[in-house]
N, C-alpha and C positions, 0 to 999 in steps of 0.2 A: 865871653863873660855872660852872666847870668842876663842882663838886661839887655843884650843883642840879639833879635830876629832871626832864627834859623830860618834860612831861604830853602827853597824846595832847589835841588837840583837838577831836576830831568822834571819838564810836562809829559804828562801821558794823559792818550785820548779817554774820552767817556768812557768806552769800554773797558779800560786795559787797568781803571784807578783799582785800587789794592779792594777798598770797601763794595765794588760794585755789584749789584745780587740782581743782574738780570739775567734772561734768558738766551743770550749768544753764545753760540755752540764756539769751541777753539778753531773751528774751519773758517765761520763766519768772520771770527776775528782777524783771522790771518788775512782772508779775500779783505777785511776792512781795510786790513796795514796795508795791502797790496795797493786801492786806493790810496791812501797820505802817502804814499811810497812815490806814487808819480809824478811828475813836472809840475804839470796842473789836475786839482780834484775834479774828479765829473759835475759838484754842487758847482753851483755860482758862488762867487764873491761878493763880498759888498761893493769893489768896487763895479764890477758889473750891474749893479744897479742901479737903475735912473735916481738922480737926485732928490726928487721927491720922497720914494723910497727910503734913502738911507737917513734924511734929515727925521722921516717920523719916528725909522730907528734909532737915531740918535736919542730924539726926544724922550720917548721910552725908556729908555736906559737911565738918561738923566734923572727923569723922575720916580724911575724904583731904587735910584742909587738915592734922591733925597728921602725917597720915604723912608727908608730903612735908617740913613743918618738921622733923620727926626724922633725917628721910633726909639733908637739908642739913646739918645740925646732926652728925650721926655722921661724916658724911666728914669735915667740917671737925675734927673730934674726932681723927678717925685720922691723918689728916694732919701734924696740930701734935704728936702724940704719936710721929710717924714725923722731925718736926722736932729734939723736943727728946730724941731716941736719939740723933741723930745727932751733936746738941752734947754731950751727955754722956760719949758714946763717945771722941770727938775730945778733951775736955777732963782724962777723967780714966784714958783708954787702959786699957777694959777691954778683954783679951787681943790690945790692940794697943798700938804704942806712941804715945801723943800725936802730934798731927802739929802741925808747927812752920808751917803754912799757916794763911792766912787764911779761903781758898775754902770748904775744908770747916765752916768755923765761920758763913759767911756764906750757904751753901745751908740748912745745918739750919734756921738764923734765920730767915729766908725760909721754908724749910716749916713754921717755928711761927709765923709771924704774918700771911703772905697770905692761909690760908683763912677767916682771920675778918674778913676783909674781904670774899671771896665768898659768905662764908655772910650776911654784912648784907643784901647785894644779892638774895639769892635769899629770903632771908626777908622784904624790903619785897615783892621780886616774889609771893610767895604770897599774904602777905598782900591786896595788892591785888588778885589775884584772887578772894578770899573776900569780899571786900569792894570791889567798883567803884563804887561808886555815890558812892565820895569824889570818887573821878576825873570823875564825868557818864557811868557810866556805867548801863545798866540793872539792875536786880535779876536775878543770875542763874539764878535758879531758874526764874523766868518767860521768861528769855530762851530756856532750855535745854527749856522745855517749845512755846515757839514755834518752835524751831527742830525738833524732835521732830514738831510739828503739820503743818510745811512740807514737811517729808522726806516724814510720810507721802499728804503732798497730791500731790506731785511722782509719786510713786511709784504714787497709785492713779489718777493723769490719766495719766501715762505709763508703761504696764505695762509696754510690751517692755523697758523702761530698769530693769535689778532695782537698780543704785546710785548715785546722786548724788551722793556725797561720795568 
């Protein structure tokens, strides 16, 4: 149905997503997969880190996942508060006079109630980025320290190259 969530069916690493425009050669990729191919990746884990460690990681997360909810959430706020000026205005002609139109009554409306329709979408979207692993996909604190681990593999096997991504 139109209102159901296509879910991604297969994760794929940094490298391998469809959009990606860096500079890893198809050999490099391969030696990558070769790593995530193994038991255990060369990177550490989060588990392997001292608790200290994973709680400031934690924290971190937490609060770029609130900022970015706030950020969605304040626009969507300004917006519907820039909607219902407009039908106010229109309706009860401060230092104007009423307008006898429909349009201006139907734009305000529209700017008070589509942003909370875009702010659902972008706050499922945050959401599931703070949390993939509903989706299948990896924990991303481990995935961001693997990908951290790869960069600097790339980088000290090929020096002349100072950036892959």
């Amino acid at each position: 149905m139109w209102w159901v969530r296509k879910q991604n069916t297969e994760w794929l690493p940094w490298y391998r997503v469809p959009g990606f425009k860096g500079k890893v050669s198809e050999a490099e990729k391969r030696q990558l997969d070769a790593f995530r191919m193994q038991e255990r990746h060369p990177a550490a884990s989060s588990v392997d880190l001292p608790e200290e460690v994973r709680s400031y990681i934690s924290r971190l997360e937490l609060e770029n996942y609130d900022f970015k909810q706030e950020k969605a959430a304040n626009g969507s706020l300004f917006v519907s508060v820039l909607g219902a000026t407009i039908l106010g205005v229109n309706y009860f002609g401060v230092h104007i006079q009423p307008v006898a139109s429909i349009w201006p009554y139907a734009f305000g409306l529209l700017l008070l109630l589509a942003p909370w329709f875009v702010n659902s979408r972008e706050w499922q979207r945050n959401a599931d980025e703070l949390h993939p692993r509903r989706h299948g996909g990896p924990n991303m604190t481990d995935e961001n320290i693997r990908k951290e681990w790869e960069l600097d593999f790339l980088t000290r096997h090929d020096p002349e190259v100072g950036s892959k991504t």
